[in-house]
TORPA-4810 file (N, C-alpha, C, O; in nm, 3 decimals):
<nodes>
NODE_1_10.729_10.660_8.901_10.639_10.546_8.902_10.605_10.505_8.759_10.582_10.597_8.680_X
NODE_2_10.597_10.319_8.695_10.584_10.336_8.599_10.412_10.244_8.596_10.363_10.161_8.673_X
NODE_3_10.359_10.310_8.462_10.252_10.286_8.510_10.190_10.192_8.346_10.160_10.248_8.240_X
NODE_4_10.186_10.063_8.368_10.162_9.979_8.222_10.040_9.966_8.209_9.970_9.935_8.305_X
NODE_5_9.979_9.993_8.060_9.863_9.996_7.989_9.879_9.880_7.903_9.962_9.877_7.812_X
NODE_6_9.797_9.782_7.931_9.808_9.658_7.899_9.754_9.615_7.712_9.636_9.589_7.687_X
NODE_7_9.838_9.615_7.627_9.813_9.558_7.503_9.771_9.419_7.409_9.843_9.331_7.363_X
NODE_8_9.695_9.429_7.406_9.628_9.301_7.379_9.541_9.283_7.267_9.488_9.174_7.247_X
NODE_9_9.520_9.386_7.190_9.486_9.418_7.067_9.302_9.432_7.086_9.224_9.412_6.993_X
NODE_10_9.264_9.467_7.213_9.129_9.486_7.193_9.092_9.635_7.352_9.014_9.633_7.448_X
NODE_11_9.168_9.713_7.316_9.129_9.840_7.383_9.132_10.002_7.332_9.172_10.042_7.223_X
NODE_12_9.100_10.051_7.399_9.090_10.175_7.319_9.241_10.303_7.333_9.241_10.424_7.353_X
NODE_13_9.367_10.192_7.309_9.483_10.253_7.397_9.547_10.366_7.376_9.617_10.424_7.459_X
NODE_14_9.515_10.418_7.219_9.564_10.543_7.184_9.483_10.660_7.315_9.557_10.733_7.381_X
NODE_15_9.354_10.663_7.335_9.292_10.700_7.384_9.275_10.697_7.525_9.222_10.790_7.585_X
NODE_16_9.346_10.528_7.616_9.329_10.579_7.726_9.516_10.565_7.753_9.552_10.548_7.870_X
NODE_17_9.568_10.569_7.701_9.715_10.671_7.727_9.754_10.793_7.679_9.864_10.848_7.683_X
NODE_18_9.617_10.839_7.620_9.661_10.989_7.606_9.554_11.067_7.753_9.569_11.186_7.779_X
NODE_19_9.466_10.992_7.824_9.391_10.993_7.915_9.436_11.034_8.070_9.391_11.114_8.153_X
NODE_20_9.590_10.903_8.065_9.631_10.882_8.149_9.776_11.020_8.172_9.823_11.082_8.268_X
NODE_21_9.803_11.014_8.024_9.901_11.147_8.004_9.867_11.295_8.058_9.937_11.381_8.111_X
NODE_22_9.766_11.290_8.031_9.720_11.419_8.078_9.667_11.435_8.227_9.650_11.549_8.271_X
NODE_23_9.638_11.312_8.315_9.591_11.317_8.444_9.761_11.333_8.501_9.792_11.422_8.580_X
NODE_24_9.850_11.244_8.452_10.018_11.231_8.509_10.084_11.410_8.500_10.153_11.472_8.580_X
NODE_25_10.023_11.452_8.357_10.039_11.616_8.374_9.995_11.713_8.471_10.064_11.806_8.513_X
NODE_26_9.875_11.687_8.506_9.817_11.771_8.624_9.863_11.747_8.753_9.861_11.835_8.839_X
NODE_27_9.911_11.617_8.777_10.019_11.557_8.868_10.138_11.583_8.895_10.189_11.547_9.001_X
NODE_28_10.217_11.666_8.779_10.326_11.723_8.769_10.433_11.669_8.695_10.550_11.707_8.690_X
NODE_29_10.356_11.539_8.616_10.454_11.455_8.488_10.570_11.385_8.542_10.685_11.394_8.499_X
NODE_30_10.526_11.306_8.651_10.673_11.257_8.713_10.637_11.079_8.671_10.724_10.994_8.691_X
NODE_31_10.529_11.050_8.624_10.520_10.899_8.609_10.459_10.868_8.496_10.353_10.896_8.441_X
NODE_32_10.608_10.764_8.461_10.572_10.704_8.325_10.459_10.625_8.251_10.405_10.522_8.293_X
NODE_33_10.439_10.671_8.170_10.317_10.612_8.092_10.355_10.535_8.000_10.432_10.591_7.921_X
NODE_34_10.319_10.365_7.966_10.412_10.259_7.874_10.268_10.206_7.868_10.177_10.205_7.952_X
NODE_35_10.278_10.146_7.701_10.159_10.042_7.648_10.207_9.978_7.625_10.286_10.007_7.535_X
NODE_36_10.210_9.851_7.668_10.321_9.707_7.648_10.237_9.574_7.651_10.116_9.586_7.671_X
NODE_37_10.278_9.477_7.636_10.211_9.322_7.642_10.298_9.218_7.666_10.274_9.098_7.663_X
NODE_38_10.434_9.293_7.699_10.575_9.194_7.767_10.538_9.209_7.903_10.493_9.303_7.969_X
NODE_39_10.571_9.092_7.927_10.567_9.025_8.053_10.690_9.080_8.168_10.657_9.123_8.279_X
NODE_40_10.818_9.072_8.129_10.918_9.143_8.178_10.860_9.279_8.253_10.873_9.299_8.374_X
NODE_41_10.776_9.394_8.136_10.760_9.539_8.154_10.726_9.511_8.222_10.774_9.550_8.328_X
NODE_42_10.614_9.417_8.224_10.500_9.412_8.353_10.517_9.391_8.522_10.458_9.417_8.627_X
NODE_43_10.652_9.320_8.467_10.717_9.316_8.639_10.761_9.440_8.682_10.750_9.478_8.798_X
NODE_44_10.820_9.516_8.576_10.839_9.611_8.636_10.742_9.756_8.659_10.802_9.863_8.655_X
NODE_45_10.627_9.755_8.678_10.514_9.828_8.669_10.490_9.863_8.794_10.517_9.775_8.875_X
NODE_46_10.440_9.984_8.848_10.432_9.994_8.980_10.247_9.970_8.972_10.188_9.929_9.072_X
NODE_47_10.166_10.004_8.834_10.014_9.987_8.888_10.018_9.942_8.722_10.106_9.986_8.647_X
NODE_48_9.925_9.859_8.681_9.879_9.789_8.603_9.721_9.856_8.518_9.628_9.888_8.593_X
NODE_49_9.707_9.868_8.395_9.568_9.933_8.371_9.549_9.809_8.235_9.638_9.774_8.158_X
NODE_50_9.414_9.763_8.237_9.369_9.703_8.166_9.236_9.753_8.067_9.119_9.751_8.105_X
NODE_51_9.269_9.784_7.972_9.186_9.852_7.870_9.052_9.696_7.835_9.074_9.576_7.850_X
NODE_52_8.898_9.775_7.777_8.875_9.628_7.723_8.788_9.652_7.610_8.686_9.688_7.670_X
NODE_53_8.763_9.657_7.507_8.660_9.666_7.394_8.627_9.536_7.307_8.724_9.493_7.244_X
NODE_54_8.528_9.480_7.296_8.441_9.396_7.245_8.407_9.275_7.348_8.412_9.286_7.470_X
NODE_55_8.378_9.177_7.288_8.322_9.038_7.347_8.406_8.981_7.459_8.526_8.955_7.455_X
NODE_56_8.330_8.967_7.550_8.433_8.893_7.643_8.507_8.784_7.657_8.582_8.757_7.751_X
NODE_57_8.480_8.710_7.543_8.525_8.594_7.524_8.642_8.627_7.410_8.749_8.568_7.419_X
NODE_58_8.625_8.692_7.337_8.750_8.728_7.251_8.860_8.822_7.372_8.936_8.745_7.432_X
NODE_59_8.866_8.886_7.390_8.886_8.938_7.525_8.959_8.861_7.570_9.075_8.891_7.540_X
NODE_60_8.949_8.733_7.659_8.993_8.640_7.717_9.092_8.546_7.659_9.192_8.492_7.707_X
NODE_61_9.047_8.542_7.565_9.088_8.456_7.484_9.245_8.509_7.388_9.345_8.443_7.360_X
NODE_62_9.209_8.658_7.357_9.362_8.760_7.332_9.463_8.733_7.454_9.584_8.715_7.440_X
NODE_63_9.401_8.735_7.561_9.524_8.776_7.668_9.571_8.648_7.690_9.693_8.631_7.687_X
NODE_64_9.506_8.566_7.708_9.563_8.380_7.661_9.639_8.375_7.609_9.725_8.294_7.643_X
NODE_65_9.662_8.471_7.472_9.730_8.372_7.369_9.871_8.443_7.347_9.953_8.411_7.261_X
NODE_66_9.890_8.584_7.474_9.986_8.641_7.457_10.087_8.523_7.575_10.033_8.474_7.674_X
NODE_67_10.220_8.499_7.541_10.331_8.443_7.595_10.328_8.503_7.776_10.342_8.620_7.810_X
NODE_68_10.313_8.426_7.838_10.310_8.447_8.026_10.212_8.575_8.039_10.199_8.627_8.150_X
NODE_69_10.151_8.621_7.939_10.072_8.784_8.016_9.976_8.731_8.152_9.990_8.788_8.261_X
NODE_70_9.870_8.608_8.132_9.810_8.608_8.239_9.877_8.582_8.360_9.883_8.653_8.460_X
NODE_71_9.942_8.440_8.331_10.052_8.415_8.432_10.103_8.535_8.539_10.099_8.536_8.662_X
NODE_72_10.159_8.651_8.430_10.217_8.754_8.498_10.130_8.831_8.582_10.146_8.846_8.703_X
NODE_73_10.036_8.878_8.512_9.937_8.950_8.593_9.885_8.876_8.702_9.866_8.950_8.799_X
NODE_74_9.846_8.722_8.727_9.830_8.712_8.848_9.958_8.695_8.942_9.938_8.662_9.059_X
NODE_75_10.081_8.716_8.900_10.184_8.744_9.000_10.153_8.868_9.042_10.091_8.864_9.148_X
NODE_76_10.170_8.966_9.003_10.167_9.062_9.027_10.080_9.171_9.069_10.120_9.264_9.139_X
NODE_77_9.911_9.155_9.008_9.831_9.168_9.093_9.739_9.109_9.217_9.666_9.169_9.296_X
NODE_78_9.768_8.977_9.204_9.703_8.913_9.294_9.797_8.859_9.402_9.769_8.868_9.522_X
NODE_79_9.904_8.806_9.357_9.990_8.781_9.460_10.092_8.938_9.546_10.098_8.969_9.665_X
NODE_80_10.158_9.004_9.418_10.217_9.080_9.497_10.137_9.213_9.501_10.196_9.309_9.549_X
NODE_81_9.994_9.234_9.452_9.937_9.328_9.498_9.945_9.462_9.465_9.896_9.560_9.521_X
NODE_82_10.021_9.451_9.353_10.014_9.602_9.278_9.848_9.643_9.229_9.745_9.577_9.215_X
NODE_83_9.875_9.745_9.218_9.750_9.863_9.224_9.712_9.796_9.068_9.790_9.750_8.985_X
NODE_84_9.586_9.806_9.063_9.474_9.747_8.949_9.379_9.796_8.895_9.276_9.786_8.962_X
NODE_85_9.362_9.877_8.744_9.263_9.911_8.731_9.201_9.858_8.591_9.268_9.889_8.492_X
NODE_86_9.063_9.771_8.562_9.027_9.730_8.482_8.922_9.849_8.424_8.850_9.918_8.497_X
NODE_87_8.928_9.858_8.274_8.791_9.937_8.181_8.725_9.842_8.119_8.776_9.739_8.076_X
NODE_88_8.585_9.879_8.111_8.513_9.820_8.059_8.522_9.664_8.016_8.514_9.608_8.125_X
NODE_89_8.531_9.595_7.947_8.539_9.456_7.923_8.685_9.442_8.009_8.706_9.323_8.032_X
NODE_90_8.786_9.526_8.061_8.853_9.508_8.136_8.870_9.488_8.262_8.967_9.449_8.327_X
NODE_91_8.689_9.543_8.310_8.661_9.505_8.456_8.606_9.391_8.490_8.617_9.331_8.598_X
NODE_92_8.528_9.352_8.365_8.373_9.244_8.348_8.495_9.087_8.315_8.458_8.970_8.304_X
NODE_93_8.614_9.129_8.307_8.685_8.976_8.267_8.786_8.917_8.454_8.841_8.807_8.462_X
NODE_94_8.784_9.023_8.581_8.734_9.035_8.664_8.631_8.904_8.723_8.637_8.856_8.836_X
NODE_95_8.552_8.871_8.632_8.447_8.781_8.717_8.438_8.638_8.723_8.496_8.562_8.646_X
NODE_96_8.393_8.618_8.780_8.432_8.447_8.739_8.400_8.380_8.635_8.475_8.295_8.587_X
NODE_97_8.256_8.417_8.574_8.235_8.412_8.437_8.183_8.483_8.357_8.197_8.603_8.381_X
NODE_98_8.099_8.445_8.224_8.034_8.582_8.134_7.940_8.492_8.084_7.990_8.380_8.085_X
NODE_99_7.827_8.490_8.043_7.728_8.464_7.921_7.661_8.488_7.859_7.538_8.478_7.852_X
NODE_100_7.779_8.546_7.770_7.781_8.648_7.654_7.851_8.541_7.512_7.961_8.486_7.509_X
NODE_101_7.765_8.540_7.430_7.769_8.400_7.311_7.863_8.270_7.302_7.949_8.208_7.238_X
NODE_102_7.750_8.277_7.461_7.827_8.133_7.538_7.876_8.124_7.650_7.918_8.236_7.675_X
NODE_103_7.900_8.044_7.753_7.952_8.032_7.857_8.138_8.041_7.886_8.212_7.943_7.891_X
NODE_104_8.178_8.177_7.900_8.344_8.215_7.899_8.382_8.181_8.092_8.294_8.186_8.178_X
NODE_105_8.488_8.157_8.111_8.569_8.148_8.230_8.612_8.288_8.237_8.659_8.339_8.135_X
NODE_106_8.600_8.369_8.364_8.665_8.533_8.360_8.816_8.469_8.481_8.833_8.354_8.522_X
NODE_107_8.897_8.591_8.508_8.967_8.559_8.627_8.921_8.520_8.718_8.996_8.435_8.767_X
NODE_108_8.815_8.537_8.785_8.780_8.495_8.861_8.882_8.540_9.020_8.924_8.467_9.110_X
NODE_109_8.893_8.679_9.001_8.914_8.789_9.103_8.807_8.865_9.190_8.834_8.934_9.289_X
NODE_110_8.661_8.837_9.131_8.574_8.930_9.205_8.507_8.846_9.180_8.495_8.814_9.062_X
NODE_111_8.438_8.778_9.280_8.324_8.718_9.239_8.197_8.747_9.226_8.134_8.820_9.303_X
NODE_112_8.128_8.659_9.075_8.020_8.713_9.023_8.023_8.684_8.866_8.122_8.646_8.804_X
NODE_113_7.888_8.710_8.809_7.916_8.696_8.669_7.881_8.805_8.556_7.801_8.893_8.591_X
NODE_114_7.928_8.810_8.431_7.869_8.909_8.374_7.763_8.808_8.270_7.781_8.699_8.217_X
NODE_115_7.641_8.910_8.271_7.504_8.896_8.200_7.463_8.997_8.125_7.535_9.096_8.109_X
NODE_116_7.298_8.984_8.050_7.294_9.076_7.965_7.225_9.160_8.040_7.151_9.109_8.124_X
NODE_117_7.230_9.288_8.029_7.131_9.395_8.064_7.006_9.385_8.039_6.982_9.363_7.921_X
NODE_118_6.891_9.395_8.126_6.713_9.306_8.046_6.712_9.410_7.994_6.750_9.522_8.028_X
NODE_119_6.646_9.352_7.868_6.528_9.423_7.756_6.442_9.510_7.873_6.422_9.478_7.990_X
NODE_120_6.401_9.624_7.804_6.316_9.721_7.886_6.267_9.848_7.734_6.335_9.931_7.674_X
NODE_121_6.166_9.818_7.724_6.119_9.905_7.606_6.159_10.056_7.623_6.171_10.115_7.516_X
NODE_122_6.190_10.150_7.764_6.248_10.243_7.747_6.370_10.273_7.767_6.391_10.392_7.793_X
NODE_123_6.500_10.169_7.762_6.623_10.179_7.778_6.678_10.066_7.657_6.650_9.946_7.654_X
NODE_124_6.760_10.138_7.562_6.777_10.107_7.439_6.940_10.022_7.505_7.017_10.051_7.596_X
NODE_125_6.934_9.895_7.389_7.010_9.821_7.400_7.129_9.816_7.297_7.087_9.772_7.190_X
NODE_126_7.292_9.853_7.290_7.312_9.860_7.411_7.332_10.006_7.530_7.307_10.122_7.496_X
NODE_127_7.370_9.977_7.637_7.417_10.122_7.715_7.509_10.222_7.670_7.624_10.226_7.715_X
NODE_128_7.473_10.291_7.598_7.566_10.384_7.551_7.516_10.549_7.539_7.408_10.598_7.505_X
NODE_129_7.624_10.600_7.575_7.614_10.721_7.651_7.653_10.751_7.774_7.742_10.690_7.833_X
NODE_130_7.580_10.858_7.827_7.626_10.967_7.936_7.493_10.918_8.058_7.370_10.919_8.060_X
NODE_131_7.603_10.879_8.152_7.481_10.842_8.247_7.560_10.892_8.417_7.679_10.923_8.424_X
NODE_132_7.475_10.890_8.530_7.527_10.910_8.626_7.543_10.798_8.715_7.495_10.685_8.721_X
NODE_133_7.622_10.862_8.779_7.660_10.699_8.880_7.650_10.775_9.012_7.649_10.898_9.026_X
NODE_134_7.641_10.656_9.132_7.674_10.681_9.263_7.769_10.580_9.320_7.777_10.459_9.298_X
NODE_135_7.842_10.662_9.400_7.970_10.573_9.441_7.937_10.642_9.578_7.877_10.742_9.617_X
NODE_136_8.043_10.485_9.653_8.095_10.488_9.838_8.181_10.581_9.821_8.243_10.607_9.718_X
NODE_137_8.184_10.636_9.932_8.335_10.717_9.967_8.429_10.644_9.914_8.421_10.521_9.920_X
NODE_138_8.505_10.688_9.872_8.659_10.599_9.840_8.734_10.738_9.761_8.692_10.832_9.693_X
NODE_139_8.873_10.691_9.811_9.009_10.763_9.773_9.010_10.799_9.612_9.054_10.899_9.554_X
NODE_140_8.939_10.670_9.556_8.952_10.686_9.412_8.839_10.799_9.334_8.846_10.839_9.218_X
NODE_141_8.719_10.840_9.451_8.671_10.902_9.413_8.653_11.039_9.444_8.566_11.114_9.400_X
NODE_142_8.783_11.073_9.558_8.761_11.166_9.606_8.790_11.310_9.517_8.867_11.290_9.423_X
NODE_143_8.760_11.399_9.525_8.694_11.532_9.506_8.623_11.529_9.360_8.659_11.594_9.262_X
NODE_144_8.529_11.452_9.366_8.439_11.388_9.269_8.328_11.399_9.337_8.338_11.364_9.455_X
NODE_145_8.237_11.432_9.306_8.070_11.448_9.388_7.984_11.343_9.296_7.993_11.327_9.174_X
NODE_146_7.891_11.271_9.396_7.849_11.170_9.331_7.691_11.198_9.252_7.620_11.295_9.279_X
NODE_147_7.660_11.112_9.169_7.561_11.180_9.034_7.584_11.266_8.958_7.507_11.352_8.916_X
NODE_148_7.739_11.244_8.924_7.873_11.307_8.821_7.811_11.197_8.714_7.768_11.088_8.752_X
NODE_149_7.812_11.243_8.566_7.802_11.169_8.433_7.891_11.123_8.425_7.991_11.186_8.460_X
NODE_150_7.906_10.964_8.366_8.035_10.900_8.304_7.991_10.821_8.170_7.874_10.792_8.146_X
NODE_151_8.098_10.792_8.086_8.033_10.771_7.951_8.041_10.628_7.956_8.144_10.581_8.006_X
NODE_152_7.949_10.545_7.911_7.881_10.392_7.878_7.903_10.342_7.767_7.888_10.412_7.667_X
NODE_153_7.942_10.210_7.758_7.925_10.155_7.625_7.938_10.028_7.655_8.044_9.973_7.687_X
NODE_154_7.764_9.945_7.637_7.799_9.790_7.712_7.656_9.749_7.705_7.561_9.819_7.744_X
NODE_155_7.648_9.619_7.648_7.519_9.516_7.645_7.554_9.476_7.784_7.494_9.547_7.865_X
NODE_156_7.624_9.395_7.834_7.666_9.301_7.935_7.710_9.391_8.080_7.797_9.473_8.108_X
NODE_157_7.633_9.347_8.130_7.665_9.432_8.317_7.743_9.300_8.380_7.750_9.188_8.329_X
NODE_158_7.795_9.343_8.497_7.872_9.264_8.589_7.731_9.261_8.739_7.683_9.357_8.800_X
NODE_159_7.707_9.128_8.751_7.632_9.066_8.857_7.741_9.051_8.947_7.802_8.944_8.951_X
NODE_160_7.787_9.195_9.056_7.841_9.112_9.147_7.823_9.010_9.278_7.741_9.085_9.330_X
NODE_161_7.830_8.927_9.352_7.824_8.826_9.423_7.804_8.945_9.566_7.696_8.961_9.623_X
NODE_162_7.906_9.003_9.596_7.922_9.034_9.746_7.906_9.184_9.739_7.992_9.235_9.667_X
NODE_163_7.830_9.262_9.789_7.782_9.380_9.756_7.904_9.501_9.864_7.884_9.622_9.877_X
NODE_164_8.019_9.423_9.924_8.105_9.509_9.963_8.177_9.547_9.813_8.192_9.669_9.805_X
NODE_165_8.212_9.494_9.727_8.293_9.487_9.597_8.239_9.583_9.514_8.306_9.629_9.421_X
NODE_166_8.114_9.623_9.539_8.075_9.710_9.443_8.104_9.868_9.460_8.062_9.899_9.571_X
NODE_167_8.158_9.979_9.395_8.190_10.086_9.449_8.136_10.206_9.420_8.132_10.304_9.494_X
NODE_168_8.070_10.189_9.244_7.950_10.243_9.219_7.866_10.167_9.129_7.889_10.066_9.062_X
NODE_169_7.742_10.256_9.147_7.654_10.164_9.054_7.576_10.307_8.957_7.581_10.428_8.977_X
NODE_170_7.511_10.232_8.859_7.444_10.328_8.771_7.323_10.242_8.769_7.318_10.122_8.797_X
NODE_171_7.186_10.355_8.718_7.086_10.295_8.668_7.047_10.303_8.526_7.047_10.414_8.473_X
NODE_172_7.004_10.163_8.434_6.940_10.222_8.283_6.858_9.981_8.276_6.885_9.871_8.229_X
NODE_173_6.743_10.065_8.375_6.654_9.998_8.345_6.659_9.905_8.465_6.544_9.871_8.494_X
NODE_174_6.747_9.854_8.542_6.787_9.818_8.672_6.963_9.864_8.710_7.062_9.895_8.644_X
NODE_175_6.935_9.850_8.835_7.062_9.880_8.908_7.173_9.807_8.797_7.168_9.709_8.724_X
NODE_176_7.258_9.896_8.824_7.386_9.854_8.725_7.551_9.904_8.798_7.591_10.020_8.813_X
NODE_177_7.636_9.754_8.839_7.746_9.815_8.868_7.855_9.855_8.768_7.899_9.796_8.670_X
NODE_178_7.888_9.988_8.831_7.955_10.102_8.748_8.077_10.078_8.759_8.161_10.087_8.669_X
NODE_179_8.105_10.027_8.939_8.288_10.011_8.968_8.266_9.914_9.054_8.172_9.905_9.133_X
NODE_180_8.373_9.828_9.033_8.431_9.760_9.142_8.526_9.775_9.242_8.578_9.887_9.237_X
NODE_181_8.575_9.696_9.341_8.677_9.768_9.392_8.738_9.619_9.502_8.642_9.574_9.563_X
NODE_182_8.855_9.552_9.530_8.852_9.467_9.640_9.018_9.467_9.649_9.094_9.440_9.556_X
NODE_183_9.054_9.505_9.779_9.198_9.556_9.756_9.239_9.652_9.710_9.198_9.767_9.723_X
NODE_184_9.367_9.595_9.625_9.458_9.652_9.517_9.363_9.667_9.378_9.400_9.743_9.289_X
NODE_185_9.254_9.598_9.366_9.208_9.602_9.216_9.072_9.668_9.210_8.982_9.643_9.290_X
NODE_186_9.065_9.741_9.124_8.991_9.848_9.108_8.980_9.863_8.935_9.066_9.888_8.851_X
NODE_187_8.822_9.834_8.924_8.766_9.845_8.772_8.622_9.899_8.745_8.528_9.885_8.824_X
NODE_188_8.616_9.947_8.654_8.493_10.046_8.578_8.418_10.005_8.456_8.465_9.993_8.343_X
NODE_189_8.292_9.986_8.495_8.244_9.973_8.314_8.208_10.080_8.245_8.200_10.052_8.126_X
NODE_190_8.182_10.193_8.268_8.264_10.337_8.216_8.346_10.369_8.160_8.449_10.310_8.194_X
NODE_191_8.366_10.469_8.046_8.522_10.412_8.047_8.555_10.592_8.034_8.515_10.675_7.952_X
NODE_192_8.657_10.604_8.166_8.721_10.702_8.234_8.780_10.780_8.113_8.781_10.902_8.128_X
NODE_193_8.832_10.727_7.986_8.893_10.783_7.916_8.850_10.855_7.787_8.912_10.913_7.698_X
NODE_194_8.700_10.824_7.814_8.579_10.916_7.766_8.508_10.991_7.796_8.416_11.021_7.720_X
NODE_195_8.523_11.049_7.915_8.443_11.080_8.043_8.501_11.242_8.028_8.436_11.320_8.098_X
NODE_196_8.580_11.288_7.972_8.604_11.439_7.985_8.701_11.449_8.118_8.793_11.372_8.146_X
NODE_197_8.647_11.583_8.203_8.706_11.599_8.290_8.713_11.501_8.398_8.821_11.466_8.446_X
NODE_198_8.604_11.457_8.437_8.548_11.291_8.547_8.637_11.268_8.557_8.712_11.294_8.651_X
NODE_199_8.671_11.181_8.415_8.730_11.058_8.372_8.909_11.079_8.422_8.985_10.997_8.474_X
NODE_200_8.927_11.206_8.386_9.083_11.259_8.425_9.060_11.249_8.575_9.144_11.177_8.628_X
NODE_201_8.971_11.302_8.658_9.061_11.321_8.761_9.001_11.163_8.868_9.050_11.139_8.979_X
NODE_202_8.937_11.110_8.829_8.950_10.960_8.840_9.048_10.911_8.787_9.070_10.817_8.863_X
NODE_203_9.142_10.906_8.691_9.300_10.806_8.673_9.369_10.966_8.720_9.453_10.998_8.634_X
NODE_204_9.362_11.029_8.785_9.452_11.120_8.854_9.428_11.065_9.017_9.526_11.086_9.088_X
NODE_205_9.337_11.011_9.070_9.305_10.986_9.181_9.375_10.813_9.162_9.424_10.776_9.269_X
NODE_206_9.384_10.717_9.059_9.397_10.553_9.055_9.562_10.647_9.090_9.594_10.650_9.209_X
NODE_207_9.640_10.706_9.004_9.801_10.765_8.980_9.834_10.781_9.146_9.949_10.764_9.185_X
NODE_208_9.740_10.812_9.229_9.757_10.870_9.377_9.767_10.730_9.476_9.843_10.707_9.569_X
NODE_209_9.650_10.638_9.413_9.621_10.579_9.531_9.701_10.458_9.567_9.768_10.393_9.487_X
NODE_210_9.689_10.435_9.691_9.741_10.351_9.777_9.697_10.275_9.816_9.666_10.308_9.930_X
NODE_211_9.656_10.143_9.788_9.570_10.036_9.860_9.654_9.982_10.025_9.760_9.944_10.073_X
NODE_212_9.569_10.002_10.043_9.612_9.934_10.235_9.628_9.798_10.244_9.654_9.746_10.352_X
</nodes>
């Protein structure tokens, strides 16, 4: 199985393909791990991972300006339904929009928008650190017990629209969603590839799963 880590010049990719290397090891090393931003690779990808670090509008605006990348990705995850997993500014671009220094257009795959986290004199701005989450049952989280720590780093939360989509949430000052989930696509504002052990056997569980 080959499994593409999407390049776009704003993720943390050394880090979450050495993430993903080591969950594919405990798996028994049978599926390839590629960081690419060709469009071609991308067809040939059996699950898709989208890294995301900084502004969402720069963000958006990188994957724009690469030759067919969006194009491709909505062939392929939205139409033909390959397995999907967005990090951090990789989940929050996911929404239909952001207003974050300024009003951005997201994919507009999950509906909802991303906003800022309120000011709250005892939760420091932004979210960063070790926090716990609670998640639904799901495949992706299985043999994971929930109010497990995952590591944070984020002014901007995702407001989702339809509260089936949400898969976990965290608290730091109000409810905060942690994961999404609808289909094939599946994203975190966490980011799994900081998370220690968690974080591994969550992209050891995305390496497994099977959307219905």
């Amino acid at each position: 199985m080959k499994i593409v880590i999407i390049n776009y010049g704003a993720g943390n990719l050394h880090s979450v393909k050495k993430s993903f290397e080591s969950a594919n090891l405990n798996l028994g090393g049978t599926n390839d791990i590629v960081i690419s931003s060709d469009a071609s690779e991308l067809k040939e990808a059996d699950k898709i991972v989208l890294p995301g670090v900084g502004s969402f509008g720069d963000c958006k605006q990188a994957i724009m300006n690469i030759d067919k990348l969006f194009e491709t990705l909505v062939e392929q995850i939205v139409i033909k339904k390959k397995p999907f997993m967005g990090i951090c500014v990789g989940m929050q671009l996911l929404a239909d929009k952001a207003h974050e220094f300024g009003e951005h257009d997201g994919f507009g795959w999950i509906s909802g928008e991303v906003i800022k986290i309120k000011q709250h004199p005892e939760f420091k701005i932004p979210h960063m650190g070790w926090n716990e989450i609670k998640f639904n049952a799901h495949p992706l989280f299985q043999n994971l017990q929930s109010n497990l720590d995952f590591y944070f780093v984020h002014s901007f939360h995702f407001k989702v629209l339809d509260a089936k989509n949400i898969l976990a949430t965290t608290n730091y000052s109000e409810p905060i969603t942690a994961a999404v989930i609808k289909e094939n696509i599946f994203g975190t504002q966490f980011h799994p590839e900081k998370s220690h052990s968690n974080g591994i056997k969550l992209i050891e569980n995305f390496l497994q799963w099977s959307p219905s």
